[in-house]
Rosetta silent file (secondary structure, phi, psi, omega in degrees, C-alpha in Angstrom):
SEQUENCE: XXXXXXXXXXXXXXXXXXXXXXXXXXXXXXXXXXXXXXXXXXXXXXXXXXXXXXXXXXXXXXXXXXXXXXXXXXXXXXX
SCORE:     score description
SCORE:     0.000 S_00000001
   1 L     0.000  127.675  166.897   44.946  -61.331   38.369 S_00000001
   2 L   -88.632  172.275  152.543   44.178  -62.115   34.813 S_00000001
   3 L   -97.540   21.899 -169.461   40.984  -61.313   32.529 S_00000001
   4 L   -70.770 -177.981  172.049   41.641  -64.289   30.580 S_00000001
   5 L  -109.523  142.919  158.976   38.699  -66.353   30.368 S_00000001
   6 L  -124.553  169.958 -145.892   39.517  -70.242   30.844 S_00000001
   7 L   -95.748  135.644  146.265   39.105  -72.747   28.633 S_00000001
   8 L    12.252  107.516  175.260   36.994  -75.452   28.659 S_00000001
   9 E  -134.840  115.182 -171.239   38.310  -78.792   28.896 S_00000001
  10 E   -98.661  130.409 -171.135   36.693  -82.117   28.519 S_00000001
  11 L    35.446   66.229  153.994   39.032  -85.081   30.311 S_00000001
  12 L    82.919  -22.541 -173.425   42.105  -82.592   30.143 S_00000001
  13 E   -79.742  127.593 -173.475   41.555  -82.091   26.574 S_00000001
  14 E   -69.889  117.923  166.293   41.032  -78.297   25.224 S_00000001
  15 L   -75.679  154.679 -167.540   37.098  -78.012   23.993 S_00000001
  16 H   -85.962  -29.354  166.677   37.157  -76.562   20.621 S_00000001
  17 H   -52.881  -15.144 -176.703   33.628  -75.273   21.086 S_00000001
  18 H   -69.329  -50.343 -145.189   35.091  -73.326   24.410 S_00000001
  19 H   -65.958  -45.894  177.636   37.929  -72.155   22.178 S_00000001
  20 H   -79.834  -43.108  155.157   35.602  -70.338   19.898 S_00000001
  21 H   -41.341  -60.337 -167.995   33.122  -69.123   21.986 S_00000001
  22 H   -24.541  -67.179 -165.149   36.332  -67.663   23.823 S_00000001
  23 H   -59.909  -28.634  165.351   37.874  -66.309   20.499 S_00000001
  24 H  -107.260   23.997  173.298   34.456  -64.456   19.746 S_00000001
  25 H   -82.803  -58.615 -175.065   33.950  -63.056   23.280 S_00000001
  26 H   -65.494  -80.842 -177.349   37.334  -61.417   22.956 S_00000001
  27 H    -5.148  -79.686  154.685   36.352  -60.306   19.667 S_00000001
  28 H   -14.604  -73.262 -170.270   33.147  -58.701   21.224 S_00000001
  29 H   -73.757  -16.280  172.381   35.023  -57.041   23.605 S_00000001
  30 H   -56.549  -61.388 -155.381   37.745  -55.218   21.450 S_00000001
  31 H   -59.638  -13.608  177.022   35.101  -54.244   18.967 S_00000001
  32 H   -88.588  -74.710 -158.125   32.956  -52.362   22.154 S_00000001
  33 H   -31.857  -50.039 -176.934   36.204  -51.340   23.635 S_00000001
  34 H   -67.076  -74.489 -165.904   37.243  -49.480   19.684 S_00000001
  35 H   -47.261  -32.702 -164.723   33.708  -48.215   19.266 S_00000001
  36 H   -69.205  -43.467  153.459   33.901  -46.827   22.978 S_00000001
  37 H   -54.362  -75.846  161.500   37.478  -44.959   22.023 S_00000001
  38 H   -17.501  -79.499  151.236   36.054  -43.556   18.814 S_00000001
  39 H     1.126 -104.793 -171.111   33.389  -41.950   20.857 S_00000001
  40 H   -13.621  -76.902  178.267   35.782  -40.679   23.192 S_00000001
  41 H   -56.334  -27.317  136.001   38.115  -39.030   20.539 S_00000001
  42 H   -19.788  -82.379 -160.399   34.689  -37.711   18.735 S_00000001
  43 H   -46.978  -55.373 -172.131   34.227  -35.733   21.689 S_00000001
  44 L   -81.068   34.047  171.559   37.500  -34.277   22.255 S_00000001
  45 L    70.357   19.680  173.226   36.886  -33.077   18.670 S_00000001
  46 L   -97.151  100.905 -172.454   39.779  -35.658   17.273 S_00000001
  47 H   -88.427  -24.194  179.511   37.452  -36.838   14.388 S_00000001
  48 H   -64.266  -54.798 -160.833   40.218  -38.728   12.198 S_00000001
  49 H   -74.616  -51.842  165.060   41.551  -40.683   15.063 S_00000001
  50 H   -41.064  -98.307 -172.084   37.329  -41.015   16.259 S_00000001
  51 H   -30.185  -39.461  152.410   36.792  -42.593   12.864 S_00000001
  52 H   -36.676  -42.804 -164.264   39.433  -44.671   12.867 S_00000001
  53 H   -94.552  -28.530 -156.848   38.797  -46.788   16.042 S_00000001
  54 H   -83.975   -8.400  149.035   35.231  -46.706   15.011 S_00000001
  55 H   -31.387  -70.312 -178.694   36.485  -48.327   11.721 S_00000001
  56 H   -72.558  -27.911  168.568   38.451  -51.039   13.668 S_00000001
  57 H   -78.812    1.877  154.881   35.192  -51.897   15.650 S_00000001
  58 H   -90.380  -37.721  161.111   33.513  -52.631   12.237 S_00000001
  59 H   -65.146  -37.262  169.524   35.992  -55.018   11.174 S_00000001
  60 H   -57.467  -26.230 -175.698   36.425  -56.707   14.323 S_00000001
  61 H   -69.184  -22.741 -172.166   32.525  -57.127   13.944 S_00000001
  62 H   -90.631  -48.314  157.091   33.118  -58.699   10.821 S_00000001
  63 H   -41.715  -41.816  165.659   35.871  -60.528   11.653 S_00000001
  64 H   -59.757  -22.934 -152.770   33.749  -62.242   14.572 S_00000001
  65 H  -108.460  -42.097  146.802   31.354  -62.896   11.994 S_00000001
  66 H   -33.086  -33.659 -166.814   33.806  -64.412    9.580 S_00000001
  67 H   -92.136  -21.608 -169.143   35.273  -66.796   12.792 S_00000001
  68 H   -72.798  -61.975 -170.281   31.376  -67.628   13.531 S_00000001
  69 H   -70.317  -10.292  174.923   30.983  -69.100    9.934 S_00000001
  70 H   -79.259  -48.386 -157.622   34.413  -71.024    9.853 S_00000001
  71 H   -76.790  -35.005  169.067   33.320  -72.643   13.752 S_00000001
  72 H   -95.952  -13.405  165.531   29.415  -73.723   12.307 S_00000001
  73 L   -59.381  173.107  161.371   30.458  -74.922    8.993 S_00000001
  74 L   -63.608  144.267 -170.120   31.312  -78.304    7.553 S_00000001
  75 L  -105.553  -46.576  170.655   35.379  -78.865    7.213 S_00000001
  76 L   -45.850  -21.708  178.800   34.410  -80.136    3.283 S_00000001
  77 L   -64.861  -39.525 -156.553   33.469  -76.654    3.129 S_00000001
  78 L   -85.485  -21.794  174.411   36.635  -75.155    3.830 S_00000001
  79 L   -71.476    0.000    0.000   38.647  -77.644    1.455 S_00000001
């Protein structure tokens, strides 16, 4: 069994609106999954390694938020 999600397809064809929702779903879930492992390593007193993941779940957040404005934009924008 996988956790992929699958994608969207209109007449056989991949939608790209699927594709991004997908791509920031996944996002989502890393970036809980990293805060939830920071936590974790908090606890057992590892504060370096804590700070770290909770690090990588602020970029991923950003990162999501960076793929959200390329996916609602204009394509003249991007040129």
């Amino acid at each position: 069994m996988t956790n992929r999600l699958p994608y969207d397809t209109i007449a056989g064809n991949v939608s790209e609106a699927g594709t991004y929702a997908q791509l920031t779903e996944y996002l989502r879930l890393a970036e809980e999954c990293c805060y939830t492992i920071g936590h974790l390593n908090k606890a057992n007193d590892d504060m370096v390694r804590g700070d770290g993941f909770l690090h990588i779940g602020k970029l991923l957040a950003r990162m999501r938020d960076n793929v959200t404005i390329l996916a609602t934009s204009k394509s003249s924008l991007l040129s």
